[in-house]
C-alpha positions in Angstrom: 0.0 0.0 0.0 3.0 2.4 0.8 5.2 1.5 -1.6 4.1 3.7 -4.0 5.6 5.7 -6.9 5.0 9.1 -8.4 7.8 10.2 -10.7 6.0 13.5 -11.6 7.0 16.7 -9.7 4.7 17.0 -6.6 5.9 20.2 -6.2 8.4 23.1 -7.5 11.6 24.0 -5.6 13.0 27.7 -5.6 15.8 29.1 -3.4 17.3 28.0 0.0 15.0 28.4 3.4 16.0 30.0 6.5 15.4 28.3 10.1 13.2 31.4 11.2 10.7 30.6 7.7 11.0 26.8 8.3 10.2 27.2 11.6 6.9 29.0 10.7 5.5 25.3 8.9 6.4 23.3 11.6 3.0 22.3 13.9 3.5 24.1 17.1 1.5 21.9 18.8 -0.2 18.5 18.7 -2.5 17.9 15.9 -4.8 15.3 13.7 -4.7 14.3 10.4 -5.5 12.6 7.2 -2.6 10.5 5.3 -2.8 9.9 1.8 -0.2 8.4 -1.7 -0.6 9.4 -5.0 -1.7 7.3 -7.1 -3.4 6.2 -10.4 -4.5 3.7 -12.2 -2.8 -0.2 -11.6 -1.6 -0.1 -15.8 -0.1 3.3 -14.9 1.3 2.8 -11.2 2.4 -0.4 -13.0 5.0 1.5 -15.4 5.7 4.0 -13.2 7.3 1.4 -10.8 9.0 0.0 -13.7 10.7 3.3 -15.0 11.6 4.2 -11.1 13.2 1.2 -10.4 15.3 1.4 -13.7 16.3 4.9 -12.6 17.4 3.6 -9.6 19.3 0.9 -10.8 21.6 3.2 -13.5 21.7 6.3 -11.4 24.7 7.7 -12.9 23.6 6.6 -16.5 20.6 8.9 -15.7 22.5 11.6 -14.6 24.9 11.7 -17.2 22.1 11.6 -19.6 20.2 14.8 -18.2 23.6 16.5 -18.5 23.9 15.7 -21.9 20.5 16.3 -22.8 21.1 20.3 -22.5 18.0 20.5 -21.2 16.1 22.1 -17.9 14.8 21.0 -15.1 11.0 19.9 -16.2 11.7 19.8 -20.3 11.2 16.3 -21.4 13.9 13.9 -22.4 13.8 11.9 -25.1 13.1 8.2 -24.9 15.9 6.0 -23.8 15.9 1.9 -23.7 17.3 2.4 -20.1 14.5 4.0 -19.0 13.5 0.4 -18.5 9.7 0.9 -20.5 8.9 0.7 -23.9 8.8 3.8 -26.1 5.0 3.7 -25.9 4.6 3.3 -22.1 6.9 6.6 -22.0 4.4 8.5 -23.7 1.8 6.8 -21.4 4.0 8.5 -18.5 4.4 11.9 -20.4 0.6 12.6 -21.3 -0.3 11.0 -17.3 -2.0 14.3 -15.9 -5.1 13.8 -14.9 -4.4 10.1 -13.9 -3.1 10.9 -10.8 -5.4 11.7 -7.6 -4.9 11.5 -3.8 -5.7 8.1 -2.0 -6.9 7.8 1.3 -4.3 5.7 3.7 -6.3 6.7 7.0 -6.2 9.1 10.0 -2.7 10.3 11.5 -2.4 11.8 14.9 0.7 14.2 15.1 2.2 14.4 18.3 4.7 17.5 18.5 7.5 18.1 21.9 9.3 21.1 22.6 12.4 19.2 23.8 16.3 20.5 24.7 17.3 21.9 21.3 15.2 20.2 19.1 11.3 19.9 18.3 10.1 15.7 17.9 7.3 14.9 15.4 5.9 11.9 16.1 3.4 10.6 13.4 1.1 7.6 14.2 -1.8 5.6 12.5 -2.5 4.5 8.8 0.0 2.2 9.0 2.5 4.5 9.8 4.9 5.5 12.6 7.7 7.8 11.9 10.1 10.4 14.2 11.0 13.4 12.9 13.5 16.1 15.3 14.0 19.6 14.0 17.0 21.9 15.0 16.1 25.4 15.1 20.1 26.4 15.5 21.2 24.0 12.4 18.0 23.8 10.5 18.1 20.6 9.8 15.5 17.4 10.3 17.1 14.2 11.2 15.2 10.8 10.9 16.1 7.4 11.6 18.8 7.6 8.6 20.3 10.3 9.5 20.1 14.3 8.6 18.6 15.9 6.5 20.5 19.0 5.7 19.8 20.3 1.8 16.5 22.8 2.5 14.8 24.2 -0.4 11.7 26.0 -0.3 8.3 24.6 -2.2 5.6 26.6 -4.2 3.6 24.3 -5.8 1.2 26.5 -7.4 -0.4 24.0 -10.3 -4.5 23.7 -9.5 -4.3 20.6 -11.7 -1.8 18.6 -9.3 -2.7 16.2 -7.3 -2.2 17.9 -4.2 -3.4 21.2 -5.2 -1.7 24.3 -4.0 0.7 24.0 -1.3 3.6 25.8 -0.2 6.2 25.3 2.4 10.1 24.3 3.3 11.6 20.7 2.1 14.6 19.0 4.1 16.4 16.2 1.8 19.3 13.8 1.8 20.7 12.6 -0.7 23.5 9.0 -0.7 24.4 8.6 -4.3 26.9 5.9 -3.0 24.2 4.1 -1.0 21.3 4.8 -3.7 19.1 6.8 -0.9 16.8 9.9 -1.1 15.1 10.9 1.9 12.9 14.1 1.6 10.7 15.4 4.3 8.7 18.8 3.7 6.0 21.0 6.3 4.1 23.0 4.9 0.4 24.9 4.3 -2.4 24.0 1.6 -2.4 27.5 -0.8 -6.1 27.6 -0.5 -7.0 26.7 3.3 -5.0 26.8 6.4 -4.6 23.2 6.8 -1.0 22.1 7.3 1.2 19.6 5.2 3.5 17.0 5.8 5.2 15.1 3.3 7.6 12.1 3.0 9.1 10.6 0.2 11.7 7.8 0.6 13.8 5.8 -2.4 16.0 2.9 -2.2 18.2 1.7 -4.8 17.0 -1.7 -3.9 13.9 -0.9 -5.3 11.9 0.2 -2.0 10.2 3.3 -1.8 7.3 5.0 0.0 5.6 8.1 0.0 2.8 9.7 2.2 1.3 13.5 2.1 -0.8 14.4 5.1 -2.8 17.4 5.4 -3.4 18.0 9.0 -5.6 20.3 11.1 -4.4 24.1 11.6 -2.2 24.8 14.8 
């Protein structure tokens, strides 16, 4: 149910955040909440697990090939046998929007502490159970992998995505080496004052999870 994959852009990334604006997305204080994926269709999840898995699996191939491409973040590469789906499936991928929609996982309760130098999230229910700590000073989220210290800012401004509007502060970590991403983001829905929390996890195993909770206003 969690293992999940959504290879388009959830949201767009813009500048570097600052501890006092991350600070401001971060729940204050205990709240509730609803936890849901993205997903589509089982023929379109289908190939999307396919190509992720094949991106995973040539990393550097995939790199190099942006690079080389010339092209920007967002542009569209051409097809590639790597890719690791036929030429039509690609185009499947490509002309996708629309397909995806939010699923319902279940309700979350979000337990937030104020402790010595750091603020713990604690997330429970929907089959899920994660610890987050934030550090003010550093700005920086650690999880059970370690920290998270590349922060980005999100404005994700496209009515047609999945998640609607939404802005707010991501915290990722990257392991080329060991084939891990690890992004965690807070933020607010653009057109309510419901907060977010998102997660997104990749292995180069081939495990991945994702989950996007909108939780009542603190």
């Amino acid at each position: 149910m969690m293992n999940k994959v959504f290879i388009l852009g959830l949201f767009f990334i813009c500048a570097c955040a600052h501890s006092i604006e991350s600070a401001n997305f971060i729940p204050k204080s205990s709240v509730h909440g609803e936890a849901n994926y993205v997903g589509a269709d089982p023929e379109l999840e289908a190939i999307s697990n396919k190509f992720s898995s094949a991106i995973r699996a040539n990393q550097i191939w995939w790199e190099n090939y942006f690079r080389s491409s010339g092209m920007e973040l967002g542009e569209v590469l051409p097809y590639h046998k790597k890719m690791g789906i036929s030429e039509a499936e690609y185009h499947q991928i490509l002309n996708s929007k629309g397909r995806w929609h939010l699923v319902r996982l279940g309700d979350v309760s979000v337990s937030v502490k104020n402790l010595s130098g750091f603020t713990q999230i604690l997330i429970k229910g929907a089959g899920i159970q994660k610890e987050f700590r934030y550090y003010p000073k550093d700005n920086v989220i650690q999880t059970s992998r370690g920290f998270l210290r590349t922060v980005s800012k999100i404005n994700q401004q496209d009515r047609n995505s999945p998640t609607g509007p939404w802005v707010g502060v991501q915290w990722k970590l990257e392991d080329k080496k060991g084939g891990l991403v690890e992004s965690v983001a807070f933020g607010k829905m653009g057109n309510s004052s419901e907060g977010v929390i998102y997660y997104d996890i990749k292995l180069r195993e081939g495990g991945s999870s994702h989950y996007f909770i909108k939780h009542t206003p603190n």
